[in-house]
C-alpha positions as CSV (number, residue, x, y, z in Angstrom):
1,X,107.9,124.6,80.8
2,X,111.2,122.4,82.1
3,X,112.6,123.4,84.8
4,X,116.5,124.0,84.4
5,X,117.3,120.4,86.4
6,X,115.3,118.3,84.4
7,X,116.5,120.2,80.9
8,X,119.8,119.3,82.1
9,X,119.4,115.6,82.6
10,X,117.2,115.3,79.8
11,X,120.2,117.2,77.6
12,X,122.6,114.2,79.2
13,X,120.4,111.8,77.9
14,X,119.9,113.3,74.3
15,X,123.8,113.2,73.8
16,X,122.7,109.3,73.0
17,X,120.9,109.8,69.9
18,X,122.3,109.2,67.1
19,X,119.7,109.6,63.8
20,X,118.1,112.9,63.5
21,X,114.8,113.5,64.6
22,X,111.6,115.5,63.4
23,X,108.8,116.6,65.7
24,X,105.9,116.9,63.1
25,X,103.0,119.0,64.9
26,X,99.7,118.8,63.1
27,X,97.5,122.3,62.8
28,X,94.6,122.5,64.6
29,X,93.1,124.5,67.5
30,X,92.7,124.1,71.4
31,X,93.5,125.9,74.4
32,X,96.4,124.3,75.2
33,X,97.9,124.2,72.1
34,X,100.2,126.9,73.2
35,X,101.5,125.3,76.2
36,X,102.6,122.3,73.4
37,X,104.3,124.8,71.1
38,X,106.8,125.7,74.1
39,X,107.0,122.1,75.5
40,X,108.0,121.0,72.3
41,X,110.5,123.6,72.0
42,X,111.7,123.1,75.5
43,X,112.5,120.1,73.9
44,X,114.1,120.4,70.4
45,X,116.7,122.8,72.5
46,X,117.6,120.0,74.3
47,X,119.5,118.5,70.8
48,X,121.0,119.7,67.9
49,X,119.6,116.3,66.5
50,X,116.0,117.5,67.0
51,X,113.7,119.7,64.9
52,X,110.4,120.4,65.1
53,X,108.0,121.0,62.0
54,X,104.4,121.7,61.5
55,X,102.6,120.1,59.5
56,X,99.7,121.7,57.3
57,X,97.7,118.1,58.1
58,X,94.4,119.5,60.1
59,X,94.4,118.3,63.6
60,X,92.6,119.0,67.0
61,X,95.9,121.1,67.3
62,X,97.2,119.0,70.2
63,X,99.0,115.8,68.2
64,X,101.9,115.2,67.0
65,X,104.6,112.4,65.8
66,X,107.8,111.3,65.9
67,X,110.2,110.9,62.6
68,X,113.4,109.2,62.3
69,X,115.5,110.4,59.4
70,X,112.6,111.8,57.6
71,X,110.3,108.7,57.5
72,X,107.7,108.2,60.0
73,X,107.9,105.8,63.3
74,X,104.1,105.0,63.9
75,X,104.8,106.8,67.6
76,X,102.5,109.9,68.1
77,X,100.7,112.0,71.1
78,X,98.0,113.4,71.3
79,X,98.3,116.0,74.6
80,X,101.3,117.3,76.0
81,X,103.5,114.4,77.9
82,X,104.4,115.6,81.1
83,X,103.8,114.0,84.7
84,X,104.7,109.8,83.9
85,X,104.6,110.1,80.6
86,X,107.3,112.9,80.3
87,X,109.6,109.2,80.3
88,X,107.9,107.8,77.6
89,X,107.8,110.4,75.2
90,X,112.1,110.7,76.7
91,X,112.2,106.8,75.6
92,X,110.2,107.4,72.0
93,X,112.7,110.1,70.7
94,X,115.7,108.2,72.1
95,X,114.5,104.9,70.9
96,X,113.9,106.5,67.5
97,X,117.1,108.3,67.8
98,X,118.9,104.6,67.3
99,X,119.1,103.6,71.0
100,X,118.3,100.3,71.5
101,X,114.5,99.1,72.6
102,X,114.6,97.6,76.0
103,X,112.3,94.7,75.5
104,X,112.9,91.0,75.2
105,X,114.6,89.8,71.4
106,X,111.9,86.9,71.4
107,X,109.3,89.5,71.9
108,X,110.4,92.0,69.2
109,X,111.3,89.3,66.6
110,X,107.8,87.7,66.8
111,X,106.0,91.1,66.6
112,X,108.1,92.0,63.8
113,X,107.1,89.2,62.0
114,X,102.8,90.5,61.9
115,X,101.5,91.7,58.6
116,X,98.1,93.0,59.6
117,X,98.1,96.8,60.0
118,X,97.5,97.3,63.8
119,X,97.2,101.2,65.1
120,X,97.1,101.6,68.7
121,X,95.3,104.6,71.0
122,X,96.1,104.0,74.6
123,X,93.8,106.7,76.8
124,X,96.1,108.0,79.8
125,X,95.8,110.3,82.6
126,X,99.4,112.1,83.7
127,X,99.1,110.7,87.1
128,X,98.6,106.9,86.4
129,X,102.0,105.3,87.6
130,X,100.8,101.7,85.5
131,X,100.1,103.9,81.8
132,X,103.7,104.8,80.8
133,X,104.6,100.7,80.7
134,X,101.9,100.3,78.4
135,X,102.5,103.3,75.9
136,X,106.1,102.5,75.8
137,X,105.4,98.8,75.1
138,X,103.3,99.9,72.3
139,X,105.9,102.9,70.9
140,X,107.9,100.0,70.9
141,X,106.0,97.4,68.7
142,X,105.7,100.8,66.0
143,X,109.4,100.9,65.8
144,X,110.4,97.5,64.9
145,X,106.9,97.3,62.5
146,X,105.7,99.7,59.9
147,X,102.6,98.0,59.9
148,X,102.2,98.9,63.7
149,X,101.3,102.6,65.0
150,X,100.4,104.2,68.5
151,X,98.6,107.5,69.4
152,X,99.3,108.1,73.2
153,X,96.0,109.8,74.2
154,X,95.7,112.4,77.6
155,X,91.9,111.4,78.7
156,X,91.9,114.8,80.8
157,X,92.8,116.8,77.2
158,X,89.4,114.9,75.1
159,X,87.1,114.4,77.8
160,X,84.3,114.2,75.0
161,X,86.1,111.2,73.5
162,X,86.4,109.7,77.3
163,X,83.1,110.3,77.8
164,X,81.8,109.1,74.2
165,X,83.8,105.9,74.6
166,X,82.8,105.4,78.5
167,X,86.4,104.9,79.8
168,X,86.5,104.6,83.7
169,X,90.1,103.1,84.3
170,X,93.3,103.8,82.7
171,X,95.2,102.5,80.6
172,X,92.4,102.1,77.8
173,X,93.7,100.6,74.6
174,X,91.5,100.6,71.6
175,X,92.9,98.9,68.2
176,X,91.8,99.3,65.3
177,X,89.1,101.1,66.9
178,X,88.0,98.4,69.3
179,X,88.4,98.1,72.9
180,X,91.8,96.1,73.2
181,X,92.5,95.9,77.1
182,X,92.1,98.3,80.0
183,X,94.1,98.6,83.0
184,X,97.7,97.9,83.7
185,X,99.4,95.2,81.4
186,X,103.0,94.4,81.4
187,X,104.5,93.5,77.4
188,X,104.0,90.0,78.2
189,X,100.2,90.6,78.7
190,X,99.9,92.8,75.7
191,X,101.9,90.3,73.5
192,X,99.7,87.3,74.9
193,X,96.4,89.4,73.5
194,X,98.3,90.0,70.7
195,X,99.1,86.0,70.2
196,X,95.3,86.3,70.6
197,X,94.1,88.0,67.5
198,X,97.0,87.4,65.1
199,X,99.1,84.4,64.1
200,X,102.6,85.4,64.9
201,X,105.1,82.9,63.0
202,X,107.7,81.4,65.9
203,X,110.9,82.4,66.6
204,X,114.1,80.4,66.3
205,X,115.1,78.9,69.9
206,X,117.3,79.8,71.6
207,X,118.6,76.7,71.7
208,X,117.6,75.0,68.2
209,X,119.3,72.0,68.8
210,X,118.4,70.3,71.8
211,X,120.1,67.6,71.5
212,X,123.7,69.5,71.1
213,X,122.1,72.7,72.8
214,X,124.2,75.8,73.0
215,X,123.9,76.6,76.3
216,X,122.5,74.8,79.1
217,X,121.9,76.7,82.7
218,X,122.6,75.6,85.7
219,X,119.7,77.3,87.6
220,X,116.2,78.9,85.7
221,X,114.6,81.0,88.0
222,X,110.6,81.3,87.3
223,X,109.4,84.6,88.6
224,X,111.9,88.5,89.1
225,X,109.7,89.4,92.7
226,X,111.8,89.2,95.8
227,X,111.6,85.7,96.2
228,X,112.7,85.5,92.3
229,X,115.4,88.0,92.9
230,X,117.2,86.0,96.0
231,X,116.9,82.3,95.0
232,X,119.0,84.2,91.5
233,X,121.6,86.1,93.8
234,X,122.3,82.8,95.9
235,X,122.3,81.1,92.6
236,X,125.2,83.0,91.0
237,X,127.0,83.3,94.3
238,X,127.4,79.8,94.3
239,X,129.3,80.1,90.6
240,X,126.0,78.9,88.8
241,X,124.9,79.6,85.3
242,X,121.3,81.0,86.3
243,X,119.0,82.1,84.4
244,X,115.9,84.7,85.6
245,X,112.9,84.5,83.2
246,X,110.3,87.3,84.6
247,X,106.9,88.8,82.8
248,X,107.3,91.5,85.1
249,X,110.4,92.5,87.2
250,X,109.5,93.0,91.1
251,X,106.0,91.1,90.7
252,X,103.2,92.2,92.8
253,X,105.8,94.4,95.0
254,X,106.0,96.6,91.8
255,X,102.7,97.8,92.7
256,X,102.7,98.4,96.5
257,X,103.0,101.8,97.1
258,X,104.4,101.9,101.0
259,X,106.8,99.2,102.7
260,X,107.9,99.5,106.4
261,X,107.9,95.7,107.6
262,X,111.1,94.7,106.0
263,X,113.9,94.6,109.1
264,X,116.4,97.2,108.5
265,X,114.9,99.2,105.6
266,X,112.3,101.5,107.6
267,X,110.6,102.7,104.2
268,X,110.7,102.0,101.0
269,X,108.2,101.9,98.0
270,X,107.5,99.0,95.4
271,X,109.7,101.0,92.6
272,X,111.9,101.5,94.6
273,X,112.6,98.1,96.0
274,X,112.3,96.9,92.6
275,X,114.7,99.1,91.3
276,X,116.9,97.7,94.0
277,X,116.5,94.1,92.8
278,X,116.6,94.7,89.4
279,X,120.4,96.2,90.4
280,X,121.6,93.3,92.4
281,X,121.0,91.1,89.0
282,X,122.8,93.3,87.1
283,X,125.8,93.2,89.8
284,X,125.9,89.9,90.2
285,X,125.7,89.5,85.7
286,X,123.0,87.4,85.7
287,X,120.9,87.1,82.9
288,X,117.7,87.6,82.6
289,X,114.5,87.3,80.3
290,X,112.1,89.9,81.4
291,X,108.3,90.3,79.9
292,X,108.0,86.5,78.6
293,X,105.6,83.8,79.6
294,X,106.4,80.6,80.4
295,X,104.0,78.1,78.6
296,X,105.0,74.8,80.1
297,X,108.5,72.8,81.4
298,X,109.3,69.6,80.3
299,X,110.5,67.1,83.4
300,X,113.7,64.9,82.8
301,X,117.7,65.0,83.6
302,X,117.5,68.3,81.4
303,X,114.7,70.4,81.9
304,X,112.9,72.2,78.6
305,X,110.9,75.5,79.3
306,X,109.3,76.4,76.7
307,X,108.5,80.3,76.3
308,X,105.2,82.2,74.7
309,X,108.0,84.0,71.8
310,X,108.3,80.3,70.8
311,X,112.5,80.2,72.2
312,X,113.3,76.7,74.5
313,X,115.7,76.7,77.6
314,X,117.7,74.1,78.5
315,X,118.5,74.2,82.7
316,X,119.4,71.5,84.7
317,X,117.2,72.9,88.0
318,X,113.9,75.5,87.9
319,X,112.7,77.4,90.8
320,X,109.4,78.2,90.8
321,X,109.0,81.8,91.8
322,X,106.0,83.3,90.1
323,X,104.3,84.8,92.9
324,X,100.1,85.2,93.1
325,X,97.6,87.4,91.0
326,X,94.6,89.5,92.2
327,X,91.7,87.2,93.0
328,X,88.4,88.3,91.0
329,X,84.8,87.8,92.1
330,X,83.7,85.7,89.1
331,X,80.0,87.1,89.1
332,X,78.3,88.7,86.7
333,X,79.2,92.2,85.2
334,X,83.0,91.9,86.4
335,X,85.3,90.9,83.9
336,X,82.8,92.0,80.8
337,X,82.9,96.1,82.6
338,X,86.7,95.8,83.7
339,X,87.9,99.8,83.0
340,X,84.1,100.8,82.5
341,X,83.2,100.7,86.3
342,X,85.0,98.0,87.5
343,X,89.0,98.2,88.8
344,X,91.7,96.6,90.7
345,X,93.9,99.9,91.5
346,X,92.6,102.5,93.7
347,X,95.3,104.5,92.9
348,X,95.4,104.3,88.9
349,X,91.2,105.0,88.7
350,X,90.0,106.7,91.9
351,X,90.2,109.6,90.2
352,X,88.0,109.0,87.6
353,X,85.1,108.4,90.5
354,X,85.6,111.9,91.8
355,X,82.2,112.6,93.8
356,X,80.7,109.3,92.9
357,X,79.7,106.4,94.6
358,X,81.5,103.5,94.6
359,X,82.4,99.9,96.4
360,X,85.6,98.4,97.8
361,X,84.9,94.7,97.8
362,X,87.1,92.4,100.4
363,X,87.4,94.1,103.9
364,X,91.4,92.7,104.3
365,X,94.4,95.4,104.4
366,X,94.3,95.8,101.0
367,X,90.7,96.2,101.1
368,X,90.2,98.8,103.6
369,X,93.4,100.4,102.4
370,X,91.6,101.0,99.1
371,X,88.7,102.4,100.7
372,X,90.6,104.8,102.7
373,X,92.4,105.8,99.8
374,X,89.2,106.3,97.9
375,X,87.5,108.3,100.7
376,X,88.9,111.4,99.6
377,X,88.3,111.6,96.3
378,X,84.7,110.0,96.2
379,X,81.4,110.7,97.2
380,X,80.5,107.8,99.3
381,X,82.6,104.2,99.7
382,X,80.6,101.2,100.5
383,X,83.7,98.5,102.3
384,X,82.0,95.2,101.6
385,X,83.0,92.1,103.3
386,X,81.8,88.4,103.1
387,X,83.3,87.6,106.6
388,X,81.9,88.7,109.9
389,X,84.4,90.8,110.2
390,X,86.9,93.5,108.8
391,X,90.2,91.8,108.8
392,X,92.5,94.5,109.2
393,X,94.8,95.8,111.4
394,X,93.1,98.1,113.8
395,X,95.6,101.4,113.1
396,X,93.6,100.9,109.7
397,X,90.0,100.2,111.1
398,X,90.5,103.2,113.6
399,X,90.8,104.9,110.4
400,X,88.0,103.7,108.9
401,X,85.7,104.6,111.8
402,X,86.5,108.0,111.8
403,X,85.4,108.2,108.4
404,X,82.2,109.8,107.5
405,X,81.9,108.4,103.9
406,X,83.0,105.3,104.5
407,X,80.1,102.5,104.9
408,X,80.7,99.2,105.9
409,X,78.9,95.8,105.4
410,X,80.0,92.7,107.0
411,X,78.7,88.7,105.9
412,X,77.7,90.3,102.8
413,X,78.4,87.7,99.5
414,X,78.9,90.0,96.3
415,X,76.2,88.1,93.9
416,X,76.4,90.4,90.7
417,X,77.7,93.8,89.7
418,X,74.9,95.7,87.5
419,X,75.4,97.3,84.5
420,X,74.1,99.1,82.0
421,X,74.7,99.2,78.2
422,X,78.0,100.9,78.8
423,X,78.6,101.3,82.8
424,X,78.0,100.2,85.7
425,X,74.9,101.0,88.2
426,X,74.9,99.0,91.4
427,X,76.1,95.9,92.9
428,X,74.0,93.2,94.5
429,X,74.8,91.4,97.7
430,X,72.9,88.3,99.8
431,X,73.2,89.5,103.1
432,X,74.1,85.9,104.6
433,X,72.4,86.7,107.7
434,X,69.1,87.1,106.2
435,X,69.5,85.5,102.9
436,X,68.0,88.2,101.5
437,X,69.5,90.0,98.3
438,X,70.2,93.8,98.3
439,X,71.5,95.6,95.3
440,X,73.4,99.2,96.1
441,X,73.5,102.1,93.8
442,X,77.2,102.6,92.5
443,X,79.4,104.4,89.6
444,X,82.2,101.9,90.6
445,X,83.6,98.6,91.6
446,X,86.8,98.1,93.6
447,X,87.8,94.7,93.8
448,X,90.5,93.6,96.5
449,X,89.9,90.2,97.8
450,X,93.3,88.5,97.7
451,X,95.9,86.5,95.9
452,X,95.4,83.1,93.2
453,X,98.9,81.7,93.2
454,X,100.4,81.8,89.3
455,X,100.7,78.3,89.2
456,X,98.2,76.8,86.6
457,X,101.1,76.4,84.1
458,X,102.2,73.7,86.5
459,X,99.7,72.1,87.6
460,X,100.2,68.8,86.0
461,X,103.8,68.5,86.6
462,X,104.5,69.2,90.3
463,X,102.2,68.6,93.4
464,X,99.5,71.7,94.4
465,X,96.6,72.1,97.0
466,X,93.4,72.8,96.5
467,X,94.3,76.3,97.0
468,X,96.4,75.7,93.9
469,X,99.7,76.6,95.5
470,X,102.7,74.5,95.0
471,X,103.6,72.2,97.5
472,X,107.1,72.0,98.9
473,X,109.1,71.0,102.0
474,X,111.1,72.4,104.8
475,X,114.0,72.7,102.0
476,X,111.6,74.0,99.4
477,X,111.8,71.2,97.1
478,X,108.7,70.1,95.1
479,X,107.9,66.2,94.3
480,X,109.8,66.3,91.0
481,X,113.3,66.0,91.0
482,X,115.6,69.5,90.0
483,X,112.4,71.4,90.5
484,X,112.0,74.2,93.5
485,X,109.7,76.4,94.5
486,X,109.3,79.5,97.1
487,X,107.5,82.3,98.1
488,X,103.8,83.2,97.5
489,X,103.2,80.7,94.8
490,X,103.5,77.9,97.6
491,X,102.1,76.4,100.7
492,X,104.9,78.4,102.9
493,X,102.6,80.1,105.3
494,X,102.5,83.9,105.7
495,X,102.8,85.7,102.1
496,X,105.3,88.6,103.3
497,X,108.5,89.9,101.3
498,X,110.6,88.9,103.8
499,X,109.8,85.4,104.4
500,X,109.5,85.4,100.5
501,X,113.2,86.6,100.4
502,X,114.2,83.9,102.9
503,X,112.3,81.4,100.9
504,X,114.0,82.4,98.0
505,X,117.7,82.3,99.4
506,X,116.3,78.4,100.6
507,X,115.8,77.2,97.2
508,X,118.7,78.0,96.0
509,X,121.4,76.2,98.5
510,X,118.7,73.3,98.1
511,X,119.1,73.6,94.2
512,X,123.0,74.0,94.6
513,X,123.1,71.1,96.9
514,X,120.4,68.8,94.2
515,X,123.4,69.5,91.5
516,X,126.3,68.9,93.7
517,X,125.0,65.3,94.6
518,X,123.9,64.8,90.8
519,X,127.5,65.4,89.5
């Protein structure tokens, strides 16, 4: 089933592991079954270090697990891994193999540290860019527990189960049997759920003794998208000790599929560029905390930021740079149907509305973006818009008009999204011209109405607007001393990656010139 190029690479990479490895296949029957058999051998010829067994354990023929030296890992899946997932199952055996898991210490101590047995399904589809983050987050958290396992599920292989279960968005993560979370989630979501449910004992500091602290940085940089990246890069250029802590490397940019407007670079994609930044960090050896929360700073000469795996860090200057998060409606039926109906990515879930009828809600870039993306894979798209008017640029409206299953309402407020038992149905609107209320037939919810600024763990120790973005001058400094912000988290005008990238390199010469004068 591997082509000769990627059983070559793949070969390249095996040459890492360094435990043995046993495939255990359970028995069972399905179609494809066959097409797993050679997969799997595909693979085990990749490594004299892998074998693969079957296992008399009855099965719906498709699953199968991953052993290290013999004893079981908690890691299995349930389809055959190929399209994204082709990495994670890559990562698993590697992993497994003894190569190390690349997820933050503080993370891996703290889950470690849980008692309660937790097993994991994730439901995937092969073409869902946002799933293989959350399997391998998961595969993860089996390997460092034995109390922890994870079943990586192909929704298109058990569409009964899909169906039975009602899942409209992936990634769907049940544990324990209950619905967990659906749609994208970086490790420092999925921890965060996990500090949820569970009591998970705190970790050592990292610096233990603050007041004889083993390290203190010179510049902390709050956020890894491009503004993150720079203010870093300028940072270390200047011979600073700087530290980058990041939930997610690349921020929103991570998830933008196309990028022509940056000067110089006449296309690029969000992984891409984000593989870029993530590159210049490691070139310029700066250190970094990736897929950790910041809970709250403490102000002073010495600043204290204290993290969500329990760890403390001690830096004389912060820049703020964590970016903005999709706005939600906040009516009825949205948040309680998210992955049932309701959905942020177009791209991740469109397919699962194949010949339905759905609605994009906000009638901005993104908006109308979405629904042009949807427009070939659904029935009908209903683009509804509060404002008199679609706000997008008119290559994209032209677009839109020339599509017959696009629909467009305009001073339309979203009041409720209806639901039943276990989907949705419809979505009222007031029409604000008439003030009367009108409720629409729909399978599906698309929700694209803008950015909220990341900055409610803040709010109460530097100066924000109503809008709750952080405000700063013409030298991006905030109204407490040693502190910075840039890019979309403040009240810089225009939220673009390159004036986030300028705002970014800002900061940092303001920061570097804050610790010159306070030497």
């Amino acid at each position: 089933m591997l082509d000769t190029s990627t059983k070559n690479q793949v070969k390249e990479y095996f040459e890492r592991i360094k435990n043995p490895i046993n495939i255990r296949l359970f028995s069972g029957e399905h179609e494809k079954r066959n097409e797993l058999i050679d997969f799997l051998n595909d693979i085990v010829s990749l490594s004299s270090l892998i074998t693969l067994e079957h296992s008399d354990e009855k099965n719906d023929g498709l699953r199968f697990s991953i052993l290290s030296e013999g004893k079981p890992t908690g890691i299995e899946f349930s389809g055959i891994p190929m399209g994204h997932e082709f990495t994670s199952l890559v990562l698993a055996i590697l992993q497994s193999g003894g190569n190390p898991i690349k997820l933050e210490e503080g993370i891996l101590s703290a889950v470690s540290k849980l008692k309660e047995p937790l097993h994991f399904e994730t439901f995937i589809s092969l073409d869902c860019h946002n799933c293989p983050e959350v399997v391998q987050t998961l595969n993860s958290f089996s390997l460092v527990n034995p109390s922890i396992s994870h079943n990586m599920i192909d929704g298109a292989m058990y569409p009964e189960l899909v169906k039975e279960k009602n899942i409209q968005g992936v990634p769907a993560v049940y544990l324990n049997g209950k619905r967990f979370l659906s749609g994208k989630a970086e490790a420092s979501v999925i921890f965060d759920k996990l500090l949820e449910l569970y009591s998970i004992p705190e970790t050592q500091s990292e610096n233990s003794n603050v007041s004889n602290p083993a390290e203190v940085y010179d510049v902390t940089v709050i956020g890894g998208g491009p503004s993150g990246v720079t203010a870093a890069v300028y940072s270390a250029r200047k011979g600073l000790n700087t530290l980058v802590i990041a939930d997610r490397l690349g921020g929103q940019v991570k998830d933008t599929l196309g990028i022509e407007n940056i000067i110089s670079i006449p296309y690029t994609t969000g992984p891409e560029l984000t593989h870029v930044l993530s590159e210049q960090l490691e070139k310029n050896q700066i250190r970094k905390k990736e897929n950790v929360r910041v809970l709250k700073i403490e102000s002073g000469d010495l600043k204290t930021i204290h993290l969500n795996t329990g760890e403390q860090i001690l830096t004389k200057t912060v820049i703020l740079s964590t970016g903005a998060k999709w706005r939600e409606l906040n009516v009825p039926g949205e948040k309680e149907f998210v992955g049932k109906g309701v959905a942020y990515c177009p791209h991740c879930d469109g397919p699962f509305f194949k010949d339905k009828d759905v609605a994009v809600v906000g009638g901005g870039n993104s908006g109308v973006e979405a629904a042009l993306d949807l427009s070939g894979i659904v029935k009908s798209v209903t683009l509804i818009e509060f404002g008199d008017k679609l706000n997008a640029d008119k290559v994209l409206l032209d677009k839109v008009a020339s599509s017959p299953n696009i629909k467009t309402l305009v001073k339309a407020q979203t009041m409720e999204i209806q639901t039943s038992t276990e989907k949705v149905t419809g979505l009222t609107y007031k029409d604000r011209s008439s003030e009367k209320s009108e409720t629409i037939p729909l399978d599906g919810v698309f929700v694209q109405i803008g950015l909220v600024p990341n900055s409610s763990f803040v709010k109460d120790l530097v100066a924000t607007n109503r809008f709750g973005e952080i405000l700063v001058d013409e030298k991006c400094k905030t109204n407490v001393d040693g502190i910075f912000a840039c890019g979309d988290v403040t009240n810089t005008p225009y939220k673009q990656i390159i004036i986030a990238m300028g705002e970014g390199a800002k900061a940092a010469i303001s920061a570097f010139e804050y610790l010159l004068h306070a030497a």
